[in-house]
Each structure stands twice: as structure tokens, then as C-alpha cells.
C-alpha positions as CSV (number, residue, x, y, z in Angstrom):
1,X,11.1,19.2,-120.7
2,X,11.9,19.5,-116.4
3,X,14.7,21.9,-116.3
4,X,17.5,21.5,-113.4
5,X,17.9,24.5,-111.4
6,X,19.4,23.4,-108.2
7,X,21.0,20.6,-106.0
8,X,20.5,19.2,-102.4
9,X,23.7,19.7,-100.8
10,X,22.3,18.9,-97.2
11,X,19.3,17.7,-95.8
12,X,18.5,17.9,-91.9
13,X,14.8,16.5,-91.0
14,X,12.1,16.4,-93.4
15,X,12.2,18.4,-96.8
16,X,9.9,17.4,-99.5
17,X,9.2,18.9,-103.1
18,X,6.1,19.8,-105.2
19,X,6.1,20.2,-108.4
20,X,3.8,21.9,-111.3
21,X,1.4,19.2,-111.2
22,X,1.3,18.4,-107.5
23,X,3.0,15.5,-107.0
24,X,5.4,15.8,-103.9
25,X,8.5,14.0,-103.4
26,X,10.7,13.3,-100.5
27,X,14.4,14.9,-101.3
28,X,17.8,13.5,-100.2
29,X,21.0,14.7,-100.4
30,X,21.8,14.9,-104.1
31,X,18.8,15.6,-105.9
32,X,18.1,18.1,-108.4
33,X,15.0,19.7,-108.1
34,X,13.7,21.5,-111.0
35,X,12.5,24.7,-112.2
36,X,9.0,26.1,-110.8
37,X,9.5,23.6,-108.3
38,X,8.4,23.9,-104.4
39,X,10.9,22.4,-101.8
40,X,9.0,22.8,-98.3
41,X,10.7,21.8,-95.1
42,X,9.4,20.9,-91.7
43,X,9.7,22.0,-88.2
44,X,12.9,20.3,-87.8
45,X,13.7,20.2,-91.2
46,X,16.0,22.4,-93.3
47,X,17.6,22.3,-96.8
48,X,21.2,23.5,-98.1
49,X,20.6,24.1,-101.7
50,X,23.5,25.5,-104.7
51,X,21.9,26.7,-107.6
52,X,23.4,26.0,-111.0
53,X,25.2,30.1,-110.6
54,X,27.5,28.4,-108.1
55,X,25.4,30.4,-105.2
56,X,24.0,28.4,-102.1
57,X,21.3,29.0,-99.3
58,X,19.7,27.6,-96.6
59,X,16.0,26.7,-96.3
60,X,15.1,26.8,-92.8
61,X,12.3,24.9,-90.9
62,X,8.7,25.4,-92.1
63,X,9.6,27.3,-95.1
64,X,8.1,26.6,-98.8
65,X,10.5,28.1,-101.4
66,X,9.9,28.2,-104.9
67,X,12.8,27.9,-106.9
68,X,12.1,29.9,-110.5
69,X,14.5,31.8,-112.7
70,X,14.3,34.9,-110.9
71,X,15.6,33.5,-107.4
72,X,18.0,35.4,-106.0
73,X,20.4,33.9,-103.0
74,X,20.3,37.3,-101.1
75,X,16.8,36.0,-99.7
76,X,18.1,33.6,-97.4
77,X,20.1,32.9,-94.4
78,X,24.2,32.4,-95.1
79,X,25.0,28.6,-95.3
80,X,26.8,29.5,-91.9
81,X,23.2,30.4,-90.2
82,X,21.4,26.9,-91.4
């Protein structure tokens, strides 16, 4: 059973997912992507993402993120800096 960890607040650019078996996925604004899941972004691509704790962070350009259970938001640029 695919377990929802996070949401796609904002999407600039090109920002895919991969998940445990390898099949990618193009994201749009208000998608859940799952646990274990990869969310990669492009050069001029970025991600806003909220996690189900209420946090949220910003995936920059050319970044590849895993999203497990022990992600903490304190990695990432403030949603003011995306």
C-alpha cells in the first residue's frame, strides 16, 4: 500500500517523480507523492512541497530529493528563497 507523505504546493519548470519501481511521472500542482518516492527537478525547475507535519520546503533546480520518513525540512531553502 503507497503511502502519502507530501503535496505539490507549486511547481515552476520541470519536476518529475520516481518511484520504488522506476517509473517516473511528471508532477503538477496538487499531487501527492508518496513515501520512498524521488521528486527531481530541472534546470529551471523547482518544487514547493508541505509534508503531511504541516512543514514546507523548496526543491530547487537540478535537485533529486527523496522523500522518506526521516526527512527533515531543516535541509532546504525557506519557501521565501524558492
Amino acid at each position: 500500500m503507497r503511502v502519502s507523505i507530501a503535496t505539490v504546493e507549486k511547481i515552476e519548470g520541470q519536476v518529475s517523480v520516481i518511484d520504488a519501481s522506476g517509473v517516473r511521472r511528471e508532477l503538477t500542482s496538487g499531487d501527492k507523492v508518496f513515501l520512498d518516492e524521488v521528486v527531481s527537478t530541472t534546470a529551471r525547475g523547482y518544487a514547493q512541497v508541505q509534508v503531511h507535519k504541516g512543514d514546507s520546503f523548496c526543491i530547487e533546480a537540478l535537485q533529486s530529493v527523496k522523500l522518506n520518513a526521516d526527512l527533515s525540512t531543516d535541509m532546504f531553502p525557506e519557501i521565501s528563497d524558492c
